[in-house]
KELUM-750887 format. One record per residue: x, y, z of N, C-alpha, C, O in turn. Coordinates in Angstrom, 1 decimal. Example, Ala and Ser with C-alpha at 12.3 -4.5 7.8 and 13.67 -1.06 7.14 Angstrom:
REM residues 2
   n_c1   n_c2   n_c3  ca_c1  ca_c2  ca_c3   c_c1   c_c2   c_c3   o_c1   o_c2   o_c3
   13.2   -5.7    7.8   12.3   -4.5    7.8   13.2   -3.3    7.8   14.2   -3.3    8.5
   12.8   -2.2    7.1   13.7   -1.1    7.1   12.9    0.0    7.9   13.4    1.1    8.0
END
This chain:
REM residues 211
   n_c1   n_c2   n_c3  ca_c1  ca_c2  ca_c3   c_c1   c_c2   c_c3   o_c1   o_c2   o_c3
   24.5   36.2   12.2   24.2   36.4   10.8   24.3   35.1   10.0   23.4   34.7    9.2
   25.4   34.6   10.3   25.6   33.0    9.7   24.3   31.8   10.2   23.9   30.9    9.6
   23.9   32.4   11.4   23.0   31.3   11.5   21.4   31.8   10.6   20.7   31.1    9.9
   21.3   33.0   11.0   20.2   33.8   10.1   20.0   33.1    8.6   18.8   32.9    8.2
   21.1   32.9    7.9   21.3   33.0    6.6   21.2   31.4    6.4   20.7   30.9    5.4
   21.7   30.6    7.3   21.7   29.1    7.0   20.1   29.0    7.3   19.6   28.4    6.3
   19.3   29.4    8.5   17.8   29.0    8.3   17.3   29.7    7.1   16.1   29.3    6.8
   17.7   30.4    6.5   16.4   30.6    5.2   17.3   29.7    3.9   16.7   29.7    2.9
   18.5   29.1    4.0   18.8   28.1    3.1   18.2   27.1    3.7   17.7   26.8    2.6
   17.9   26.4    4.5   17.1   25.3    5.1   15.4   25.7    4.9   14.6   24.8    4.7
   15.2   27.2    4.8   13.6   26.9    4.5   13.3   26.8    3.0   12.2   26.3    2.4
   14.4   27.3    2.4   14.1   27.4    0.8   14.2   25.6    0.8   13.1   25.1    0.6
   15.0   25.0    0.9   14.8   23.4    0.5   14.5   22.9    0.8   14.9   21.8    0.4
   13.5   23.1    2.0   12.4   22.3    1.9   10.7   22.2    1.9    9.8   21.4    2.2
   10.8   23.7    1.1    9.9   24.2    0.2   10.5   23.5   -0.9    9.7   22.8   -1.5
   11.8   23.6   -1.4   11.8   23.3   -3.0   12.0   21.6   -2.7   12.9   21.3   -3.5
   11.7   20.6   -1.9   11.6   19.5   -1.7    9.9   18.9   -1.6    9.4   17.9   -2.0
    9.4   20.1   -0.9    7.8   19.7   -1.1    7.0   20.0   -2.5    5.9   19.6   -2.9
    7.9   21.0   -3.1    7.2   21.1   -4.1    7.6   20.1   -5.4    7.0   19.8   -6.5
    9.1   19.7   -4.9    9.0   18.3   -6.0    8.3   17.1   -5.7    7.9   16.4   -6.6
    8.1   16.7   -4.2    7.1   15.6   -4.4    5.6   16.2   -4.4    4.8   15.3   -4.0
    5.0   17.4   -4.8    3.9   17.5   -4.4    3.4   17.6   -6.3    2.3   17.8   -6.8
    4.9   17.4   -6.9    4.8   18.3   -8.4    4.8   16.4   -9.3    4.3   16.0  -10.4
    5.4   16.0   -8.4    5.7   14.1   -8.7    3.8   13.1   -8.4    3.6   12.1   -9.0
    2.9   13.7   -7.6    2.1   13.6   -7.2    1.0   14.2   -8.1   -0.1   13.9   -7.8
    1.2   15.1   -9.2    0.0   15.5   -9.9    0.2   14.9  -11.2    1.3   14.8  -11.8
   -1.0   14.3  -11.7   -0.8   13.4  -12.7   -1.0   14.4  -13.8   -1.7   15.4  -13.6
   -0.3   14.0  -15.2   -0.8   15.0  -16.6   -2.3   14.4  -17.2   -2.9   13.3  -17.2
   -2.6   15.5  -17.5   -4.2   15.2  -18.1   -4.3   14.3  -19.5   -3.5   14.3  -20.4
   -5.6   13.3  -19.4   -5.6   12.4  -19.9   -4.7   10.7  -19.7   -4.5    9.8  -20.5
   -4.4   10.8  -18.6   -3.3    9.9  -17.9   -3.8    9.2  -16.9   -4.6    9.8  -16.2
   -3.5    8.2  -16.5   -3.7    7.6  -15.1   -2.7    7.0  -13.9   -1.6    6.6  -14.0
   -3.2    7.1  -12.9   -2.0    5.9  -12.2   -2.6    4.4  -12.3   -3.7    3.9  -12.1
   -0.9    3.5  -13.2   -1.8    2.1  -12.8   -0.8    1.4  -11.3    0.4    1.3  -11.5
   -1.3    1.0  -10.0   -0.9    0.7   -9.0   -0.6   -0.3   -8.9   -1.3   -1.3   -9.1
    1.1   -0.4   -8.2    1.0   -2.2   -7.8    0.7   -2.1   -6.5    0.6   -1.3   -5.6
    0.5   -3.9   -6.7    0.3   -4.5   -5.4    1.1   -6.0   -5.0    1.2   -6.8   -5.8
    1.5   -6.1   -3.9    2.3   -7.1   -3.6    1.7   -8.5   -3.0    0.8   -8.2   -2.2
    1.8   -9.7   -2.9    1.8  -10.9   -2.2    2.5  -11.8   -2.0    2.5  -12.6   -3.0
    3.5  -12.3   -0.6    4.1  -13.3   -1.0    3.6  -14.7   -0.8    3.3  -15.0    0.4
    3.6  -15.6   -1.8    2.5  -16.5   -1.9    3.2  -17.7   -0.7    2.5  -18.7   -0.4
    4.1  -17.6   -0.3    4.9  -19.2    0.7    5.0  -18.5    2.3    5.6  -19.0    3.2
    4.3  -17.3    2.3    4.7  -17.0    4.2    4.3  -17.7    5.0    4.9  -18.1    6.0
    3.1  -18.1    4.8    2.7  -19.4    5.8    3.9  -20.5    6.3    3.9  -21.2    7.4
    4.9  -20.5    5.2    5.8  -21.7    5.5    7.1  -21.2    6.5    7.9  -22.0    6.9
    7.1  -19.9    6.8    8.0  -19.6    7.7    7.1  -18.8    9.2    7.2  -17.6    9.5
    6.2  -19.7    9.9    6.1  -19.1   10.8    6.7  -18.7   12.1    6.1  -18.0   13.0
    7.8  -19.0   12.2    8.6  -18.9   13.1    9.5  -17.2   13.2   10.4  -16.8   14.0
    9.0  -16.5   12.1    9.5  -15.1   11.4    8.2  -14.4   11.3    7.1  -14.8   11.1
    8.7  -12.7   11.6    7.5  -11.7   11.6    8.3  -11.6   10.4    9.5  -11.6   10.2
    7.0  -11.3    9.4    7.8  -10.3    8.0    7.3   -8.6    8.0    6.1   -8.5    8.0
    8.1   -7.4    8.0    8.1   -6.4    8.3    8.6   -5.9    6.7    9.6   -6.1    5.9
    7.3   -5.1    6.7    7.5   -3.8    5.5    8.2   -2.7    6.0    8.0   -2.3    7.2
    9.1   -2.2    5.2    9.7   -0.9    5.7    9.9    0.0    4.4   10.2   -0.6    3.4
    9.9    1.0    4.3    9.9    2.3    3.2    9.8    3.5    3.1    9.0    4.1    3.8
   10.5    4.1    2.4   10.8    5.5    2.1    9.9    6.1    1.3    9.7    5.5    0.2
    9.1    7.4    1.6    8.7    7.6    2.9    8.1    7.3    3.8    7.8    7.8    4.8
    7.8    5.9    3.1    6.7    5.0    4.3    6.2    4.2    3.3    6.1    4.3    2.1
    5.8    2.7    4.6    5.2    2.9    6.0    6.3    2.6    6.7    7.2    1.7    6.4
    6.3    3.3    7.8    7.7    3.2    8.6    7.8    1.5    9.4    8.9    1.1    9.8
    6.5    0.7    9.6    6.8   -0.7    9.6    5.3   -1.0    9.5    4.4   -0.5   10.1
    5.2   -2.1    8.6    4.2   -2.8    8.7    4.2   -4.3    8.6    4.9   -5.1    7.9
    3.4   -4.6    9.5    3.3   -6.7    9.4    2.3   -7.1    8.6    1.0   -6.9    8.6
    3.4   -8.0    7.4    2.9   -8.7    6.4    2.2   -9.9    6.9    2.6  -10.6    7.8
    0.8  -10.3    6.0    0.4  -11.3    6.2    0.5  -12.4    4.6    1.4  -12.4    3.8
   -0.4  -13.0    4.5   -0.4  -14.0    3.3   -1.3  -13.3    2.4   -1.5  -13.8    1.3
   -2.0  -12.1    3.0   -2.8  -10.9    2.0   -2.2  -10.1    1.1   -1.1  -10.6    1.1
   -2.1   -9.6    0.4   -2.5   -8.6   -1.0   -1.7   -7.3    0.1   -2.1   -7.4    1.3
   -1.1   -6.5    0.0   -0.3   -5.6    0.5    0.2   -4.5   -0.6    0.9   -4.9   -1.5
   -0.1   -3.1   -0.5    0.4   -2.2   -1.2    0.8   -1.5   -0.4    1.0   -1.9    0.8
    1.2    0.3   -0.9    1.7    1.2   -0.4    1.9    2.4   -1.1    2.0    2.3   -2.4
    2.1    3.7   -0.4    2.4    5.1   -1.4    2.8    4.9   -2.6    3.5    3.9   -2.8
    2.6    5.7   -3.3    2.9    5.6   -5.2    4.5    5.6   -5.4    5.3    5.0   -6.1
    4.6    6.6   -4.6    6.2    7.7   -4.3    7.2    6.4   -3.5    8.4    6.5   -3.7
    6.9    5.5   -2.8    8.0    4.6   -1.8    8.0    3.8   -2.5    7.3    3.2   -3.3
    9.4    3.7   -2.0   10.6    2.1   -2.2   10.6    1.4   -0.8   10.7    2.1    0.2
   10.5    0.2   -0.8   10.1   -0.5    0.1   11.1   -1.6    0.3   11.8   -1.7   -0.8
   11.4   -2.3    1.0   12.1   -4.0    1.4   11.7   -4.6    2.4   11.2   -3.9    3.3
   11.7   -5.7    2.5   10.4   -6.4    3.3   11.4   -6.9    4.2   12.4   -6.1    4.0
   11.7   -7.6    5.0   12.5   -7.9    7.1   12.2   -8.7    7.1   11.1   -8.9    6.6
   12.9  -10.0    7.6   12.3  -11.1    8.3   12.8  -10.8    9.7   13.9  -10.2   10.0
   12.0  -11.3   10.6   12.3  -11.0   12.0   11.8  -11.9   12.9   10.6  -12.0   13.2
   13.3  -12.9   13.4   12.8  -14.1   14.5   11.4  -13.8   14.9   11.0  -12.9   14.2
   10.5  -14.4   15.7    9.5  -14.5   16.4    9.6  -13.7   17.9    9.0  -12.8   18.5
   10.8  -14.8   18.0   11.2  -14.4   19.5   11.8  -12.8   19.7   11.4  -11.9   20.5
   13.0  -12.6   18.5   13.3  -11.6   18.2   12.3  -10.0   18.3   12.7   -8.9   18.8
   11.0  -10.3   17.5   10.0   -9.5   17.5    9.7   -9.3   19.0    9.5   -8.1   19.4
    9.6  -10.3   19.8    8.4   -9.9   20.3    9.2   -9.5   21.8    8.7   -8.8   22.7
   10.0   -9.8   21.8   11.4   -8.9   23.1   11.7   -7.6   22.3   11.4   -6.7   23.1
   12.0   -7.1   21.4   11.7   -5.8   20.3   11.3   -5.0   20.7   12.0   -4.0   21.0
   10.0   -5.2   20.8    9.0   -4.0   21.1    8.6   -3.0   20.2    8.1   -1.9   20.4
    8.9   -3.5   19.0    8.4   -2.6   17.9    7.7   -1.4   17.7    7.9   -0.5   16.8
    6.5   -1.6   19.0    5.6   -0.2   19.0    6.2    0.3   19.5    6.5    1.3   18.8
    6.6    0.3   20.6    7.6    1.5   21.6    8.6    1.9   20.9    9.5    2.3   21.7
    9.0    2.0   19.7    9.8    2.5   18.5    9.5    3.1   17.8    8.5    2.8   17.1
   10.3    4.7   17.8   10.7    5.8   16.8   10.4    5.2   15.6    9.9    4.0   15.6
   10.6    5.9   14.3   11.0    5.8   13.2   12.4    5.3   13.1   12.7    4.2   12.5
   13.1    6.3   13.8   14.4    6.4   13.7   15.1    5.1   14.3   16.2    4.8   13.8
   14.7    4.4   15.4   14.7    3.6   16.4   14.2    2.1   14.9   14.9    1.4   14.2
   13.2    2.1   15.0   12.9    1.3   13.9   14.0    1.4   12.8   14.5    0.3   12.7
   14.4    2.2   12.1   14.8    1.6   10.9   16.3    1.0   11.2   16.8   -0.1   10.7
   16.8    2.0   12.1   18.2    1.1   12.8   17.9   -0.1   13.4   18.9   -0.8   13.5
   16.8   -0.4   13.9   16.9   -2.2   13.7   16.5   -2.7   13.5   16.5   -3.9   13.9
   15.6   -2.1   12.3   15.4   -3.4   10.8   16.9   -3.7   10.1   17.3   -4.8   10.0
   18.0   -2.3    9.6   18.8   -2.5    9.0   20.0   -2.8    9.7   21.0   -2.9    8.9
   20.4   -2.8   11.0   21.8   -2.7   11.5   21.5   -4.1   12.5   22.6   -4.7   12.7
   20.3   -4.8   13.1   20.5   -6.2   13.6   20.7   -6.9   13.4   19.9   -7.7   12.8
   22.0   -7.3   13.8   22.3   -9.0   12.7   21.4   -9.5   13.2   21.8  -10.6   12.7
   20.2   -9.9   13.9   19.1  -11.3   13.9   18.2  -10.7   12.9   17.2  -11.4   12.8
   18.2   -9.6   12.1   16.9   -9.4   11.4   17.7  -10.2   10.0   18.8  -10.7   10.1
   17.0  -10.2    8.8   17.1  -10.6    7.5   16.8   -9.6    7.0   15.8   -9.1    7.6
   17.3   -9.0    5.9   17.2   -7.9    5.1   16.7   -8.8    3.7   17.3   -9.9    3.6
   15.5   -8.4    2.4   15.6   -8.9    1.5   16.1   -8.3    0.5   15.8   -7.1    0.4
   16.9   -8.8   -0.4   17.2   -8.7   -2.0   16.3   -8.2   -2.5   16.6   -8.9   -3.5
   15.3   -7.5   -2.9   14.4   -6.7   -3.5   14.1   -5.6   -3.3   13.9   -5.4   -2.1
   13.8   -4.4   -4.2   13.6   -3.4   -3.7   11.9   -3.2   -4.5   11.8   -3.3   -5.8
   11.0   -2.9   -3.7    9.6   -2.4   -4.0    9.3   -1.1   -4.3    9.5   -0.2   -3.6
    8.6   -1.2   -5.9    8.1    0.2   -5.8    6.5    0.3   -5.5    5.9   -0.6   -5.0
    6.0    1.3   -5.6    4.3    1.4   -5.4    3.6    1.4   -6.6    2.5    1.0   -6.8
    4.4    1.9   -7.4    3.5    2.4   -8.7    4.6    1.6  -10.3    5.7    1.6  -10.6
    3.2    1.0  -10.9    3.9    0.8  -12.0    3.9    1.8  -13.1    4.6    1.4  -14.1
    3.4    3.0  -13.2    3.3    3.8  -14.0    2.0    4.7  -14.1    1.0    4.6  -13.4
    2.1    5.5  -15.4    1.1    6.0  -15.9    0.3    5.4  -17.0    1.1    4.7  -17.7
   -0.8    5.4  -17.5   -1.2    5.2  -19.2   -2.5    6.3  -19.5   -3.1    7.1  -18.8
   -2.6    5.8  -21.0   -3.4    7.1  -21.3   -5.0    6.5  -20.4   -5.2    5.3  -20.2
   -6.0    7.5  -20.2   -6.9    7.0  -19.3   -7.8    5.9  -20.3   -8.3    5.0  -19.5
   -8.0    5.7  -21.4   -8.6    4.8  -22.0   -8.2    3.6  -22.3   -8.8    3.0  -23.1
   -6.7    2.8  -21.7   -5.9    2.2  -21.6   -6.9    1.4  -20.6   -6.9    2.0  -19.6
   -7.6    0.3  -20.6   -7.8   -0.8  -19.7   -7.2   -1.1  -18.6   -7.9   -1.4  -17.6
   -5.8   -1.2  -18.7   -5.3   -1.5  -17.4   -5.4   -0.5  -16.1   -5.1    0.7  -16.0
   -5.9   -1.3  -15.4   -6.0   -0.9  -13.8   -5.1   -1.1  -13.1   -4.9   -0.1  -12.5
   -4.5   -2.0  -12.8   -3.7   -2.4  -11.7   -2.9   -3.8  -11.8   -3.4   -4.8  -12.4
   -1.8   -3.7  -11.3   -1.2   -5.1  -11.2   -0.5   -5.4   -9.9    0.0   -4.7   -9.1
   -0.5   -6.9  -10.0   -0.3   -7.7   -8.5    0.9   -8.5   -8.9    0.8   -9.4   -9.8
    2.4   -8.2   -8.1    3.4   -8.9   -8.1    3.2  -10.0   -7.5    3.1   -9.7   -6.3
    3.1  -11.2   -7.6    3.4  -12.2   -6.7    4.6  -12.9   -6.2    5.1  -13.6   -7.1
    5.2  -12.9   -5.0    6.3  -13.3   -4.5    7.1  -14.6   -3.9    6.2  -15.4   -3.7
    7.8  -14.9   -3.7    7.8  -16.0   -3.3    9.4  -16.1   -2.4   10.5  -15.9   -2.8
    8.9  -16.6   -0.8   10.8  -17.0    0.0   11.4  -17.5   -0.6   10.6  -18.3   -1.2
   12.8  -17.7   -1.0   13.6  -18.5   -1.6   13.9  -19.2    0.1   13.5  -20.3    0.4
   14.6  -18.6    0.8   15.1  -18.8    1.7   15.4  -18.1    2.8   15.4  -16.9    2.6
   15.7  -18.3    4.0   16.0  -17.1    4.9   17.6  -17.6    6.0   17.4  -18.2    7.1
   18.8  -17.4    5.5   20.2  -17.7    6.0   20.7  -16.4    6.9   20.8  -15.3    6.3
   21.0  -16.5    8.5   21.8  -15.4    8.6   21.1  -14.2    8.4   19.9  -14.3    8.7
   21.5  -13.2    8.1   20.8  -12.1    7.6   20.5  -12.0    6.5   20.4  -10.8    6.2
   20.3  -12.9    5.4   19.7  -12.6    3.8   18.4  -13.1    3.5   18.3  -14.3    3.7
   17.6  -12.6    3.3   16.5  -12.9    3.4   15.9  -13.1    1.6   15.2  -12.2    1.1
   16.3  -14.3    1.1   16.1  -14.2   -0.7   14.5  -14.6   -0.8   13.8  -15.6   -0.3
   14.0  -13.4   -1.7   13.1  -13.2   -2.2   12.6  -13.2   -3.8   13.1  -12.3   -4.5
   12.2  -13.8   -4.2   12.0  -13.5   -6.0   10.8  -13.6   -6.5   10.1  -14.5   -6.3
   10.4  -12.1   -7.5    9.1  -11.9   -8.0    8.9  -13.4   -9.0    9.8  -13.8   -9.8
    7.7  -14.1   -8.6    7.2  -15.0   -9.9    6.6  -14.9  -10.7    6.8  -15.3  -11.8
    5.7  -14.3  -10.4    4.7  -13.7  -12.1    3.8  -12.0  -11.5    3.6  -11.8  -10.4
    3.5  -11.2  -12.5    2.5  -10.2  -12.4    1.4  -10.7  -12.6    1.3  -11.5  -13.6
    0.2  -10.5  -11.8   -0.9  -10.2  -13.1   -1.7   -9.0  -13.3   -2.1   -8.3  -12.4
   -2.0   -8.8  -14.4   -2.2   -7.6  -15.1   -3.9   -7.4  -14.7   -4.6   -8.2  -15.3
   -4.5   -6.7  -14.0   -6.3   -6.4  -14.2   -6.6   -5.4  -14.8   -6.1   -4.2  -14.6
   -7.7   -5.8  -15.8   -8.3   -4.4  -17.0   -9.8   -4.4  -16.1  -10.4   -5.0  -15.1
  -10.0   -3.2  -17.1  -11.2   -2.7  -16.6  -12.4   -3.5  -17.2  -13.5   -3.4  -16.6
  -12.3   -3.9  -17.7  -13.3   -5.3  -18.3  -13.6   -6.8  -17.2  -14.3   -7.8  -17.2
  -12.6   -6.4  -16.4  -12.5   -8.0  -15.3  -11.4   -9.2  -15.8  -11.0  -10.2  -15.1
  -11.1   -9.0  -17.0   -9.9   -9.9  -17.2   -8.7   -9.5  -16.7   -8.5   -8.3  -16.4
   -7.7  -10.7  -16.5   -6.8  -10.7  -15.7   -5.8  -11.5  -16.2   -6.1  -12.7  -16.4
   -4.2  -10.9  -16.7   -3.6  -11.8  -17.9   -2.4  -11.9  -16.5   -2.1  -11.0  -15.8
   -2.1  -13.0  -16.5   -0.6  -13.5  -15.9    0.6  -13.6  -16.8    0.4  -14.1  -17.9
    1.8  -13.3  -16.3    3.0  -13.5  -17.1    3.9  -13.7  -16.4    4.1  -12.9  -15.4
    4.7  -14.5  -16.5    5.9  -15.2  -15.8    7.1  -14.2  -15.5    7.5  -13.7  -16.6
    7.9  -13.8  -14.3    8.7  -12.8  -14.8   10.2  -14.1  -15.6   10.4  -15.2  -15.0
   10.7  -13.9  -16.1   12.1  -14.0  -17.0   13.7  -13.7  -16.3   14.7  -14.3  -16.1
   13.0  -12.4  -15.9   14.4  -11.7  -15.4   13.8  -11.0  -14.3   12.8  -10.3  -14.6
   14.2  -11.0  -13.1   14.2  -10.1  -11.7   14.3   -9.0  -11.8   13.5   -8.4  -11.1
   15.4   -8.3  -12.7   14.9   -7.1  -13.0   14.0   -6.4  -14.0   14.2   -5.2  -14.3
   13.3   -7.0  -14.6   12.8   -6.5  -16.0   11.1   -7.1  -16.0   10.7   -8.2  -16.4
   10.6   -6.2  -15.5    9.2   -6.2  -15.7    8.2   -6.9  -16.9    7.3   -6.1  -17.2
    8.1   -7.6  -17.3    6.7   -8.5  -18.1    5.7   -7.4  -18.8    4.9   -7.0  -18.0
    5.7   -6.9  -19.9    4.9   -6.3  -20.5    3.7   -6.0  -20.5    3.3   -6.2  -21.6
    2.7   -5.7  -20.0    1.8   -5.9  -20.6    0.7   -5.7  -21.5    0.8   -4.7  -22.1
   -0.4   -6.4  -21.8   -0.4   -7.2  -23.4   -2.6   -6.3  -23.4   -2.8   -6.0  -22.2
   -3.1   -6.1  -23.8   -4.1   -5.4  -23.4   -4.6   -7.0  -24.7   -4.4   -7.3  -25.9
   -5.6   -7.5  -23.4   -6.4   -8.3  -23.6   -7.5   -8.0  -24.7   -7.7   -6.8  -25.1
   -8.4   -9.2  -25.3   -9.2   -9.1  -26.4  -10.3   -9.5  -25.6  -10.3  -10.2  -24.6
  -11.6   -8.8  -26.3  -12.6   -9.3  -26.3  -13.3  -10.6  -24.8  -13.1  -11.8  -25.0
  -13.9  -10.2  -23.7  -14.1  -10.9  -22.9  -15.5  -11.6  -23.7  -15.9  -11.5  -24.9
  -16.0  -12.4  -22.5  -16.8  -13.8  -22.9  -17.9  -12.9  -22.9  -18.9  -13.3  -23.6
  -18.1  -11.5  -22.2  -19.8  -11.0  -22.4  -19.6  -10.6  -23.4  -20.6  -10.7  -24.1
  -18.5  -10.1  -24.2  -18.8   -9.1  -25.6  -19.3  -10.1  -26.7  -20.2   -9.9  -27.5
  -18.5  -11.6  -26.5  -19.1  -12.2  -27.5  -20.5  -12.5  -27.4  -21.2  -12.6  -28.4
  -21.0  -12.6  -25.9  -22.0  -13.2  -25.9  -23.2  -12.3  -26.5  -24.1  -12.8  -27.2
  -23.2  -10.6  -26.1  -23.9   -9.3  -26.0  -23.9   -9.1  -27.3  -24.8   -8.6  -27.9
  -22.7   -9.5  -28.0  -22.7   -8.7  -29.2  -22.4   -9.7  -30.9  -22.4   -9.4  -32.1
  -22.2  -11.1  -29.9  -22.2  -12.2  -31.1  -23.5  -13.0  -31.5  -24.2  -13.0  -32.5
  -23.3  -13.9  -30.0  -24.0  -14.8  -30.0  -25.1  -14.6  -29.9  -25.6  -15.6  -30.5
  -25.8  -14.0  -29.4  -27.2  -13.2  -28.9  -27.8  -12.8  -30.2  -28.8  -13.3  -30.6
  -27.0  -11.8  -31.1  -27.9  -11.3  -32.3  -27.9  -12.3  -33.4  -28.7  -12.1  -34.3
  -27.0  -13.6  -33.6  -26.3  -14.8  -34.3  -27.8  -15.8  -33.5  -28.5  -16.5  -34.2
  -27.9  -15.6  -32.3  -29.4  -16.6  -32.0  -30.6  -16.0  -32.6  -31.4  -16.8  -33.0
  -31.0  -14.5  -32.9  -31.9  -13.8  -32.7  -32.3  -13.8  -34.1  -33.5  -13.9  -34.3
  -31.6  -13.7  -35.0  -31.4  -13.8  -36.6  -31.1  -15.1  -36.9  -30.3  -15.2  -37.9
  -31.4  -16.0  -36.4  -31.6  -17.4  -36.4  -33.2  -17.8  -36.4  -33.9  -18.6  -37.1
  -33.3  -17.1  -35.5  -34.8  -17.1  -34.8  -35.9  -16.3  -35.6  -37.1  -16.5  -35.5
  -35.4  -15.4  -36.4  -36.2  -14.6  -37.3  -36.5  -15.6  -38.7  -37.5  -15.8  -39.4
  -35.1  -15.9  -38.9  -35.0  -16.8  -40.1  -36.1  -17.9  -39.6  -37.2  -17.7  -40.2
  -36.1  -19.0  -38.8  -36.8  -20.0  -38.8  -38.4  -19.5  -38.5  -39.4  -20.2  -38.9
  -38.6  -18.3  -38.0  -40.2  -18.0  -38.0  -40.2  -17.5  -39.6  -41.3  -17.6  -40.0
  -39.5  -17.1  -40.5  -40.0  -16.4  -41.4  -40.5  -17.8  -42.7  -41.6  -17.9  -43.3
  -39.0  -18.9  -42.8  -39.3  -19.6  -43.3  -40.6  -20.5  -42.9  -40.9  -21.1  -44.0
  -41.4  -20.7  -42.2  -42.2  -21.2  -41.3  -43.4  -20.8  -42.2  -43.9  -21.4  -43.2
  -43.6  -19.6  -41.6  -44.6  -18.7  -42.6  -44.9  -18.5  -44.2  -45.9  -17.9  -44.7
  -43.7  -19.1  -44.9  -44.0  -19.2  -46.3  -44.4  -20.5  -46.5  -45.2  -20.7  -47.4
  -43.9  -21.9  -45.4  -44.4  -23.0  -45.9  -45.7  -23.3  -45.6  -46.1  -24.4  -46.0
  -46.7  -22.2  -44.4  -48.1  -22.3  -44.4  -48.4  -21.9  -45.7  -49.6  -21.9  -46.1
END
């Protein structure tokens, strides 16, 4: 009877577990997701290291390159450094989940970094320009198992094609962002063009009085 009773407390929570991430997953109307995205701009300079994404709920490992890298909206993420040599005696693919994450986090040859990744920078209202933004990263260093990492600037992309950068300040405290003015076609579509055109009217008109 005790066991009867513990499986339907185990099915109720994790029904009431799917329905909070499935309830975290529907956006409110008139709203958007704006998505980050990651790059660390200096990996080239440690080739002798695999760098390994890891995250809750995923991806349970991925190899970073010197590319543009995202992930689920919902995961927290930390990135691995992992000897060469290390990796490749490993065997990474022939690895569980469970196998994996115990030796990304419990091998002293791996490096763990100081940062924790989210996916998503938020919501805004849908007529909000911003689309998306790209953290840019940078190795401090890689000692032992610490693997120091620090965000150096976002940049922000609107739906217009501008693209505003901002320095971060503080590691933990995200850089605002600033909703850009007027790109170079508006002036051009909507200044300069009718400012030539009414230019052009004027000099034909004056023309015609001094015949």
């Amino acid at each position: 009877m005790k066991s009867h009773n513990f499986s339907k407390i185990l099915v109720v929570l994790l029904i009431l577990g799917s329905i909070g991430t499935a309830t975290a997953d529907v956006i409110e109307p008139g709203q958007k997701n704006v998505p980050f995205s990651y790059q660390i701009t200096n990996i080239q300079d440690y080739p002798d290291y695999v760098f390994i994404l890891h995250g809750t709920p995923n991806p349970s490992a991925e190899i970073l390159t010197s590319s543009e890298f995202s992930f689920y909206k919902l995961s927290t993420c930390s990135v691995y450094a992992v000897p060469r040599t290390v990796f490749d005696s490993a065997k990474m693919d022939q690895m569980d989940e469970t196998e994996i994450e115990d030796f990304l986090k419990n091998n002293t040859r791996v490096a763990s970094s100081n940062l924790t990744l989210e996916g998503m920078f938020g919501t805004v209202n849908v007529a909000d320009p911003l689309e998306s933004a790209l953290i840019l990263l940078e190795i401090n260093s890689i000692k032992d198992n610490n693997l120091d990492i620090k965000k150096t600037k976002i940049i922000y992309n609107y739906s217009n094609g501008q693209k505003v950068e901002k320095p971060f300040q503080s590691q933990n405290q995200i850089p605002e962002p600033t909703t850009p003015g007027p790109s170079w076609e508006f002036y051009l579509y909507f200044i300069a063009l009718p400012i030539v055109a009414l230019a052009t009217i004027f000099i034909i008109v004056l023309r015609r009085k001094s015949q």
